[in-house]
PLY file of the C-alpha trace (Angstrom):
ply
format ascii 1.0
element vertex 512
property float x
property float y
property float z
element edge 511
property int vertex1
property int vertex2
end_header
96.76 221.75 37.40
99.39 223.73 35.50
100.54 222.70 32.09
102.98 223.22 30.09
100.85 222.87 26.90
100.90 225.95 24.53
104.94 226.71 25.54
108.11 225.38 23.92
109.74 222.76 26.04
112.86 220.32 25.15
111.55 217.35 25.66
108.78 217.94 23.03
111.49 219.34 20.58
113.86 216.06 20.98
111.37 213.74 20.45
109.97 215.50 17.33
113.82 216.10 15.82
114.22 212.39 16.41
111.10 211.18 14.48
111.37 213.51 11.52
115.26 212.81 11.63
114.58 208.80 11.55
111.34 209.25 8.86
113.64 211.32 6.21
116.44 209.34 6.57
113.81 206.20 5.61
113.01 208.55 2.89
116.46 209.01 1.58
116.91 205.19 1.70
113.28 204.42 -0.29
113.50 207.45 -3.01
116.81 205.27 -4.42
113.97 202.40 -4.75
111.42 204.10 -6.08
112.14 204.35 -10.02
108.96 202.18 -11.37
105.72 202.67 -10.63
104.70 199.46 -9.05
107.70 200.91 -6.58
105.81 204.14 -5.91
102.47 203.06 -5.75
102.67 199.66 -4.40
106.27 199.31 -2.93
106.94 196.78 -5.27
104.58 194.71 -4.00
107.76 193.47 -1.66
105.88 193.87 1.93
104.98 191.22 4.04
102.03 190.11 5.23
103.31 191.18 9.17
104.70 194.28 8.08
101.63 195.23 5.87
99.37 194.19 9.05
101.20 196.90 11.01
101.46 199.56 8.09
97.52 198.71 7.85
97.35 199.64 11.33
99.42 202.64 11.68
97.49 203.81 8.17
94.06 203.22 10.40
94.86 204.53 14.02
94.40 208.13 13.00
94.26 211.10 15.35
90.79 210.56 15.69
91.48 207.38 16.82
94.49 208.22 19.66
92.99 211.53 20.13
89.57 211.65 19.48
88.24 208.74 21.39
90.68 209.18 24.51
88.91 213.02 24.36
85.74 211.75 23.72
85.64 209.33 26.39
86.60 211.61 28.75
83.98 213.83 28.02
81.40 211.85 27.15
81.90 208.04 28.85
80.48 204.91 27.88
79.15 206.17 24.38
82.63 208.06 23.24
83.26 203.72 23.03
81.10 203.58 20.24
83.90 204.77 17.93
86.40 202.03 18.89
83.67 199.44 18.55
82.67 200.72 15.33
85.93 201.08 13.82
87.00 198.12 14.98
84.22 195.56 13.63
84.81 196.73 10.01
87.91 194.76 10.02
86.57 191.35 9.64
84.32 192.12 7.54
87.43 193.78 5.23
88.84 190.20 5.60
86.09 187.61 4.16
84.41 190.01 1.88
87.43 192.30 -0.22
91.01 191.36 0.82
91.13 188.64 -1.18
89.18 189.94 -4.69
91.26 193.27 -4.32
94.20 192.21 -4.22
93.70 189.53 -7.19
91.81 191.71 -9.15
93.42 194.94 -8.68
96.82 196.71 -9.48
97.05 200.17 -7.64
93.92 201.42 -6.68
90.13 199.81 -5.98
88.52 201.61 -9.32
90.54 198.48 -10.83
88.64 196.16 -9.08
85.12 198.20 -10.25
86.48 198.52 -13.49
87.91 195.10 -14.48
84.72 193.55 -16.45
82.86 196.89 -17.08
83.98 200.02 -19.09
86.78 201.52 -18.11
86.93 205.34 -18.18
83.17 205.82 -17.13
83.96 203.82 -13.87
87.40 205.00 -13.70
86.24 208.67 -13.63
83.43 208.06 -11.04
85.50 206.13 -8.45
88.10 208.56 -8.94
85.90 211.85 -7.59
84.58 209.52 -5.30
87.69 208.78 -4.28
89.62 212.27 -4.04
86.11 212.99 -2.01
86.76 210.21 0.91
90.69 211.43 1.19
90.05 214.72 0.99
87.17 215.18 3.68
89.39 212.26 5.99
92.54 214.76 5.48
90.96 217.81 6.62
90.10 215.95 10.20
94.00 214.99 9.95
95.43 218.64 9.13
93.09 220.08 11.69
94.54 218.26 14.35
97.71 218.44 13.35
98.01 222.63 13.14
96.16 222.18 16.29
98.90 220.19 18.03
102.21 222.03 16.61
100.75 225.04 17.56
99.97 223.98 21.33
103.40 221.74 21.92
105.48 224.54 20.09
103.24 227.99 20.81
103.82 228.54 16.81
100.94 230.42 14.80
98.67 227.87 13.48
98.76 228.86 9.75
102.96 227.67 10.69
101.62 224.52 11.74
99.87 223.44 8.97
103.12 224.35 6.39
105.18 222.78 8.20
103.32 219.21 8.35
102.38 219.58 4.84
106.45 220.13 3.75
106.90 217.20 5.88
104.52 214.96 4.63
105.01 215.75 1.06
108.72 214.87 1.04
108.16 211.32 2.96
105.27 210.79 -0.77
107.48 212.78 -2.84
110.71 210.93 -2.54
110.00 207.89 -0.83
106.48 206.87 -2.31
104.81 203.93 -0.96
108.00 202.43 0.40
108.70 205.37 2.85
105.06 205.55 3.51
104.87 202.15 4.55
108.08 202.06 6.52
106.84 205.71 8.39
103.69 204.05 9.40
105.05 200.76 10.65
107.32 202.76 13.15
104.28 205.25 14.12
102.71 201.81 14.77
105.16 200.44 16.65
105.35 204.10 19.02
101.52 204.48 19.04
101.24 201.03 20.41
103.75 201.20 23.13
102.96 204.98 24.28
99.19 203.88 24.71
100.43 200.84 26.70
102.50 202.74 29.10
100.21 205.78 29.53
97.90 202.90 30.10
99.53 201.21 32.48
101.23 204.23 34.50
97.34 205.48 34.91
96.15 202.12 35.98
98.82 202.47 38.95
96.68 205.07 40.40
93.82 202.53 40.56
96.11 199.56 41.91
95.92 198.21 38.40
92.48 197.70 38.70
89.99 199.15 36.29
87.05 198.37 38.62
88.38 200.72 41.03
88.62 203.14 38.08
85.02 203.31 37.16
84.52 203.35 40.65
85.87 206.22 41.41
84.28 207.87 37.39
81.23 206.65 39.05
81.78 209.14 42.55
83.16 212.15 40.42
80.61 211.57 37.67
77.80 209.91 39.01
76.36 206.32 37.11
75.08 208.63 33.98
78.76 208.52 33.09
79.44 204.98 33.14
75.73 204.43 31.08
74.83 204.65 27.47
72.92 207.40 26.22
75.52 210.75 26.19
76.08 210.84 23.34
73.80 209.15 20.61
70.41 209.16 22.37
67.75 208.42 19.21
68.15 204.60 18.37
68.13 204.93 14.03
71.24 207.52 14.62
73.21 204.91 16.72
72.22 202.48 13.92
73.19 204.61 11.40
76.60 205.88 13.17
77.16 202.13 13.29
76.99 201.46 9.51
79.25 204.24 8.54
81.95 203.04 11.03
81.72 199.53 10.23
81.97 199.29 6.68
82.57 203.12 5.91
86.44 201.37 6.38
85.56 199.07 3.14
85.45 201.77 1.00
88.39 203.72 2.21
91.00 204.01 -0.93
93.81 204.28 1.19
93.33 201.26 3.44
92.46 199.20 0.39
95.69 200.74 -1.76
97.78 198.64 0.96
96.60 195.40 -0.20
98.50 195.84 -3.32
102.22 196.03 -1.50
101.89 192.19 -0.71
102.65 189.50 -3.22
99.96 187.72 -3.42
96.44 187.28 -1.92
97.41 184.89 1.19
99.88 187.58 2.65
96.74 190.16 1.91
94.35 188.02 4.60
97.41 187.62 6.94
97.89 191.57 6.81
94.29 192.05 7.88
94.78 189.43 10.47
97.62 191.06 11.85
95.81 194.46 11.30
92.93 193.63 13.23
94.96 192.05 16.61
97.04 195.33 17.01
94.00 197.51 16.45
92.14 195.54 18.40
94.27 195.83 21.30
94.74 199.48 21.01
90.70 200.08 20.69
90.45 198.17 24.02
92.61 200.21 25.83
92.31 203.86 24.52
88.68 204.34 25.73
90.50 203.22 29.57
93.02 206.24 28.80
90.26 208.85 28.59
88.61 207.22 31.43
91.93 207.93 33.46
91.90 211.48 32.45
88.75 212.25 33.40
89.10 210.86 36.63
92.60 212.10 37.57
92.34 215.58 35.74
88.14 216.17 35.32
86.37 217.88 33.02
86.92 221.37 33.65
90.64 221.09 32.90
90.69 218.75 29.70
87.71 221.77 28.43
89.82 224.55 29.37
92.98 223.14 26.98
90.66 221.73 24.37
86.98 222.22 23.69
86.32 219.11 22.30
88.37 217.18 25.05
91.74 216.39 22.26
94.40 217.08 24.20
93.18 214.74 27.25
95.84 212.06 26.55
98.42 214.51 25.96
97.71 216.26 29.47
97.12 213.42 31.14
100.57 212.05 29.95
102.66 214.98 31.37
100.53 214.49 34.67
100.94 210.88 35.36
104.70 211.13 33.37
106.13 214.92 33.64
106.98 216.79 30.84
109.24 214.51 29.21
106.20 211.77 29.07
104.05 214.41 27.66
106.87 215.27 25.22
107.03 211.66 23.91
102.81 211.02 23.84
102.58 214.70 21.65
105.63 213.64 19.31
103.52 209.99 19.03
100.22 211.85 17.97
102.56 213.86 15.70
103.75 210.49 14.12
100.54 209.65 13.89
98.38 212.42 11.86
101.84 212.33 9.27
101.90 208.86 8.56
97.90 209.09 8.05
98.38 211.75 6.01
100.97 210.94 3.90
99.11 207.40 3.06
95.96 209.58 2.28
98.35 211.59 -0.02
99.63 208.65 -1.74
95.89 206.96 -2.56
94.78 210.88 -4.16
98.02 210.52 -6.24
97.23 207.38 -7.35
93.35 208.03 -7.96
94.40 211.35 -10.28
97.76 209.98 -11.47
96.40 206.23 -12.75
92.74 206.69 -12.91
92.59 209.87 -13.99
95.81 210.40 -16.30
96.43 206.81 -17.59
93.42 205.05 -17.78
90.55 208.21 -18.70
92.84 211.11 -20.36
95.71 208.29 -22.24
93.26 205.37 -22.52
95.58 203.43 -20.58
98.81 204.41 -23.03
101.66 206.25 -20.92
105.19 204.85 -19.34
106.70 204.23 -16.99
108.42 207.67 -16.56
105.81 210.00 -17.80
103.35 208.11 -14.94
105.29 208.72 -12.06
106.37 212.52 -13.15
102.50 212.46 -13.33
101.81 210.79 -9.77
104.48 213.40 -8.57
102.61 216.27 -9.56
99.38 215.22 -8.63
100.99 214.23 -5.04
101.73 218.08 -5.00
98.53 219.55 -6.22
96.98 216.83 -3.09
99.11 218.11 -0.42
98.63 221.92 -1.45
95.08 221.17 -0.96
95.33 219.77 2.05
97.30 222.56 3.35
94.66 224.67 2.31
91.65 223.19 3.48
93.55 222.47 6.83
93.90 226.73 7.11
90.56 226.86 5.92
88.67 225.06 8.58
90.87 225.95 11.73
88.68 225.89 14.57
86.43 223.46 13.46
85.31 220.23 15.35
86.99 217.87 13.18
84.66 215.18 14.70
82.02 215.60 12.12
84.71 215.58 9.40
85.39 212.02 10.24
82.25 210.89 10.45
81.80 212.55 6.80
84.76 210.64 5.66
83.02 207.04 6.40
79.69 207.59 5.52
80.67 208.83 2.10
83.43 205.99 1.97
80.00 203.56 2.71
77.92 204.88 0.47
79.59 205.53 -2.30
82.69 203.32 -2.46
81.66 200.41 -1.08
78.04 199.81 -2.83
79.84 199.77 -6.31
82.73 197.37 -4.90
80.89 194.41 -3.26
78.64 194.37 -6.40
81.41 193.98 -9.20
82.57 191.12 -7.08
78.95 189.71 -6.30
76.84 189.78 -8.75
76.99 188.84 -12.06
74.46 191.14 -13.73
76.14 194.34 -12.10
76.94 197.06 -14.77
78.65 200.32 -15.75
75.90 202.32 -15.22
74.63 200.85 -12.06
78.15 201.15 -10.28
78.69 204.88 -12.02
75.25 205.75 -10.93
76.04 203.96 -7.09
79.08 206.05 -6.92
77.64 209.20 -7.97
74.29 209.49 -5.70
76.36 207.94 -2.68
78.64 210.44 -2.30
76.65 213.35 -3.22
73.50 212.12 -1.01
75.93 210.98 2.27
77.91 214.60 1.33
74.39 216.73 1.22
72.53 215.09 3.85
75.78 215.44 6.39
75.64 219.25 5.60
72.03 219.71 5.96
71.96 217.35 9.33
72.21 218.60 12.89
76.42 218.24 13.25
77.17 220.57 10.11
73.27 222.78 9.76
72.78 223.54 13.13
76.53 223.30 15.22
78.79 225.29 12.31
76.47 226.76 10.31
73.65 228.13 13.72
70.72 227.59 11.76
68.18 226.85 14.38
67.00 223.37 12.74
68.43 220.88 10.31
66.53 220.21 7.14
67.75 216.07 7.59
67.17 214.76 10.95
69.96 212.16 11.16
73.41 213.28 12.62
74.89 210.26 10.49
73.27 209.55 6.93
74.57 206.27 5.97
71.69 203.90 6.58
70.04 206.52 3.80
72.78 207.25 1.61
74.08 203.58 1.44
70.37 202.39 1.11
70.14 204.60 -1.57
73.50 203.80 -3.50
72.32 200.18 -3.55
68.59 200.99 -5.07
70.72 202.96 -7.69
72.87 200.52 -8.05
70.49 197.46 -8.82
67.44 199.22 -10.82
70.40 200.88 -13.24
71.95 197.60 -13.64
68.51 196.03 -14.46
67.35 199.24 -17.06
70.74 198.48 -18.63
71.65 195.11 -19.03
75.35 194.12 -19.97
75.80 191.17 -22.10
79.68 191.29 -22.17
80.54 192.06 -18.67
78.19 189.12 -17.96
80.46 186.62 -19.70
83.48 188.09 -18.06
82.07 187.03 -14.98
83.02 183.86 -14.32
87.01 185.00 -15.82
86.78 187.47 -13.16
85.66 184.88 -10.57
88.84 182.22 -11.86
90.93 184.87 -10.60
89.60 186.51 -7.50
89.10 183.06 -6.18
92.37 181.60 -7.61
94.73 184.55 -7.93
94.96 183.52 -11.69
97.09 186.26 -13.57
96.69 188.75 -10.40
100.09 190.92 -10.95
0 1
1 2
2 3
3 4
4 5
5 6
6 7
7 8
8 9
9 10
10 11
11 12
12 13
13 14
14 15
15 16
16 17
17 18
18 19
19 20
20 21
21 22
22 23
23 24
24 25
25 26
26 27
27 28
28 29
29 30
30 31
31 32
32 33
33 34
34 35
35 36
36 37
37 38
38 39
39 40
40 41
41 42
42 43
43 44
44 45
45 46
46 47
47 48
48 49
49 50
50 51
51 52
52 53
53 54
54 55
55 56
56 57
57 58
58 59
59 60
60 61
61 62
62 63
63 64
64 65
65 66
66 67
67 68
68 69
69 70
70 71
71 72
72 73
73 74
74 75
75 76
76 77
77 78
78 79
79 80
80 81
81 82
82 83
83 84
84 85
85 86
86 87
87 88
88 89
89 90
90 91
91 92
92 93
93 94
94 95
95 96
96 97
97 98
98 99
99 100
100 101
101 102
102 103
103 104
104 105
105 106
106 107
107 108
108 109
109 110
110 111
111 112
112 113
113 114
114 115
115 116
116 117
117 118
118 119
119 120
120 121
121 122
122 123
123 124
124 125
125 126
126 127
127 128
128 129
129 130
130 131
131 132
132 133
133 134
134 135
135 136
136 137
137 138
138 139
139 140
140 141
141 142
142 143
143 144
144 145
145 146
146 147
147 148
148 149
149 150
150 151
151 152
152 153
153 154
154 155
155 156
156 157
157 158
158 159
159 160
160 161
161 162
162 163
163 164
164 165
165 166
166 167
167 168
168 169
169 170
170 171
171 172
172 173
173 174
174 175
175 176
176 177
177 178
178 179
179 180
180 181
181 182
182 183
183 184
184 185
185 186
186 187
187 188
188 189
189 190
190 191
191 192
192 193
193 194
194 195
195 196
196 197
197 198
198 199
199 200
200 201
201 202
202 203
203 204
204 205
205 206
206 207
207 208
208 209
209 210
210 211
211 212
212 213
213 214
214 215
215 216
216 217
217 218
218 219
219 220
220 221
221 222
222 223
223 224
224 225
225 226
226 227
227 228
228 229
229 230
230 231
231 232
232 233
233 234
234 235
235 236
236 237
237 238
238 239
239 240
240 241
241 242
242 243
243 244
244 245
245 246
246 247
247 248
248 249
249 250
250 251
251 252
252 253
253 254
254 255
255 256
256 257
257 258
258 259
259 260
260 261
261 262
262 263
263 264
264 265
265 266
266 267
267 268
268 269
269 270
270 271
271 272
272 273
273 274
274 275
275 276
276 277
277 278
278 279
279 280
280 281
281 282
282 283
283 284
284 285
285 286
286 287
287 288
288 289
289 290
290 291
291 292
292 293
293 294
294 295
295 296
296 297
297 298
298 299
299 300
300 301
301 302
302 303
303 304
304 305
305 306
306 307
307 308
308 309
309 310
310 311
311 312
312 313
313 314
314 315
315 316
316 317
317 318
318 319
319 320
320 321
321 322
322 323
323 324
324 325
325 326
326 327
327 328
328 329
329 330
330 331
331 332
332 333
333 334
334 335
335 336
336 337
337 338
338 339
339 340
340 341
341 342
342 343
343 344
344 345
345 346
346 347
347 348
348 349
349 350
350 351
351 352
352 353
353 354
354 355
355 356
356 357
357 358
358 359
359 360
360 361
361 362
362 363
363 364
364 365
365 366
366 367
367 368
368 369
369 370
370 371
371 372
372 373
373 374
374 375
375 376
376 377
377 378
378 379
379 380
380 381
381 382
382 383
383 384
384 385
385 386
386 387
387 388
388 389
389 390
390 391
391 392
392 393
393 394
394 395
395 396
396 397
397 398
398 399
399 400
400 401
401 402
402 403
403 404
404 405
405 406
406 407
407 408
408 409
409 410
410 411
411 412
412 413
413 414
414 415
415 416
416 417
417 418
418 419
419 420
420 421
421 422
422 423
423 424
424 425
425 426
426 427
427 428
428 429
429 430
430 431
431 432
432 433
433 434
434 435
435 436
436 437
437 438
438 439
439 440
440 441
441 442
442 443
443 444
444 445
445 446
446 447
447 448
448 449
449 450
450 451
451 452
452 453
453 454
454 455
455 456
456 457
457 458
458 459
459 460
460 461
461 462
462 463
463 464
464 465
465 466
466 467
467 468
468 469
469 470
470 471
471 472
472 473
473 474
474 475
475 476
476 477
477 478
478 479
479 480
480 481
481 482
482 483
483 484
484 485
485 486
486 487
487 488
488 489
489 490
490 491
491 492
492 493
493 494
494 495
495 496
496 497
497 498
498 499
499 500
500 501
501 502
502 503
503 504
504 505
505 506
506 507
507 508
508 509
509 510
510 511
């Protein structure tokens, strides 16, 4: 098959000038409503509970997701679906156990939520590394893919790339704040969902719309194996542990929970998750049929040949079922994609070093409303410089294992500290600083000394932690923390807050 990936073509060019033409005009239009900084945080808190459902979504369905899996299961079959199960069964889990406590008990980011009965710049400070930790190592993944993409659709140097999504993206949070970033992501959305559909369906065609006929025919070109678990994860306390991260590595992600504060009240927060969870749960059900179409209509050997890790197989298999013009429309959709991710990552680092950070540790919660978006500004540029960086940094990477990193950090340190200020009564400052702390260091250490970061990028011949995926250790272990601390240090006052704080998580009782 001959492609026209890696060379300039027009279609590819139109449908990028028309998204980043449409996006900064949205820009223009929200930086005239962005003066406050409930407007640049938290959009005012004006979204609806349909609009925040599909903002959620677009803010979720990452390039790992569109990408990632469609690669992954082309690759690797039946186990490259453990991704879209995983990610997908966090969901209602974010929906009875946080949507409703966040956004009651919170204002901009979740260390509000952690911090509302115990002591504020301790917690503050903790949840904010922790924080900046989760967006950073889930932006990396982003950036990578990104440079990766420009430079294949446009044949630009990669370094290019990764400059010019960074400019991009920093002018939607710049300008705009969270009222561009919402709108951005509802319209990525809104393409990601219909360009799936249709490459989708068109593939499906060459199976007489029958998806038994596709496996079929996986099954003659592949052989059973490919249709069978095992490819992938083989040892049973990885899978496990995989599972974990994916599941409720999304209740600890700042930027996902950040959106809960653009509704007005709690009722439009569980509708948003409802919404969330239909749109992603159709697209999770029929990505992992995309890769399954490109490996049967394109095998293997091509997808490799373009891509190593198999990320360009919906892209390819879009200009072969489609043309050119197709393939020109799926690339500028995955383009859409990775910048609406990453300017909502962008946007929840500003808001951990602008209002954690600034405000509430360095001003003790003294500074208007001027002086703390100047502030968020800044830090949105000292973010996305990073970012630029890092991307540059790690080109060539498989930006798999970043991901992964992202959610069991986001699981074990995040979430640990969060469910317990909203569960128990007897949790305390030093049990979630100390929860926060050995989470993200232990998930961060043991994912470097494992077999995806030891032995794959760094060639040692074998990795000092067995596990590919630490969370069932590093979450274990952020909860033991987390308990024994708040027992050795008992806390008489956050105690009697508790059932204040319970009046209005349940209630909604002086929630802003």
């Amino acid at each position: 098959m001959q492609t026209s990936l890696g060379q300039v073509n027009a279609s590819s060019v139109f449908f990028f000038l028309v998204f980043i033409t449409l996006t900064l005009f949205i820009t223009y239009w929200a930086a005239k409503r962005t003066k406050t900084t409930s407007q640049y945080y938290a959009a005012g808190r004006s979204i609806t509970g349909f609009q925040n459902g599909l903002a959620l979504s677009g803010d979720y369905m990452s390039a790992a997701s569109f990408l990632g899996i469609a690669g992954m299961v082309s690759l690797k079959g039946y186990d490259g679906m453990i991704y879209a199960t995983g990610w997908l069964v966090g969901w209602p889990a974010l929906m009875f156990l946080l949507a409703e406590p966040v956004r009651n008990l919170g204002k901009y980011t979740f260390a509000d939520v952690v911090a509302y009965r115990l002591k504020q710049k301790p917690i503050r400070l903790a949840a904010a590394i922790g924080g900046i930790l989760v967006l950073l190592t889930y932006t990396i993944g982003q950036m990578v893919g990104a440079g990766n993409l420009i430079k294949l659709m446009f044949g630009l140097p990669y370094e290019v790339a990764e400059l010019f999504v960074g400019a991009v993206m920093l002018m939607y949070v710049l300008f705009g704040g969270m009222i561009a970033t919402t709108w951005v992501q509802i319209i990525k959305a809104v393409l990601l969902l219909g360009g799936v559909t249709a490459l989708m369906l068109i593939g499906l065609s060459h199976f007489s719309f029958n998806p038994g006929e596709l496996y079929g025919a996986i099954q003659t070109k592949y052989t059973v194996t490919m249709l069978n678990p095992g490819g992938l994860v083989t040892n049973p306390i990885d899978a496990f542990s995989l599972g974990l991260a994916l599941m409720l590595g999304l209740l600890g992600l700042p930027h996902i929970l950040m959106r809960f504060y653009t509704v007005p009240d709690a009722k439009a927060a569980r509708k948003s998750v409802i919404w969330a969870t239909t749109f992603i749960g159709y697209f999770y059900c029929i990505i992992p049929i995309v890769g399954f179409t490109a490996a049967a209509l394109l095998g293997q050997d091509i997808i490799k040949k373009i891509d190593a890790g198999g990320n360009m197989a919906a892209p390819l298999l879009a200009e072969f079922i489609g043309g050119t013009p197709f393939m020109g429309f799926i690339a500028a959709v995955a383009f859409a994609t990775i910048l609406a991710v990453v300017a909502g990552l962008t946007l929840a680092a500003a808001s951990a070093m602008a209002h954690d950070l600034f405000v509430n540790v360095f001003k003790g919660g003294h500074a208007d409303e001027k002086e703390q978006v100047k502030v968020a500004r800044i830090s949105t540029i000292i973010f996305g410089v990073a970012a630029i960086l890092l991307g540059i940094a790690f080109k060539g990477q498989n930006v798999a294992y970043m991901v992964g990193l992202t959610f069991s950090i986001a699981c074990s340190g995040n979430f640990p500290a969060l469910l317990l200020s909203i569960i128990w009564k007897r949790f305390t400052t030093q049990g979630a600083v100390w929860a926060i702390v050995v989470g993200s260091v232990s998930a961060t250490l043991c994912i470097i000394l494992s077999p995806t970061v030891w032995v794959d990028v760094f060639k040692n011949p074998q990795p000092i932690f067995p596990l590919r995926n630490p969370a069932v250790v590093s979450m274990t272990l952020a909860f033991i923390v987390a308990i024994v601390f708040s027992l050795l240090t008992p806390d008489k006052e956050a105690e009697a807050k508790f059932e204040e704080e319970k009046i209005r998580m349940y209630l909604g009782v002086g929630a802003e």
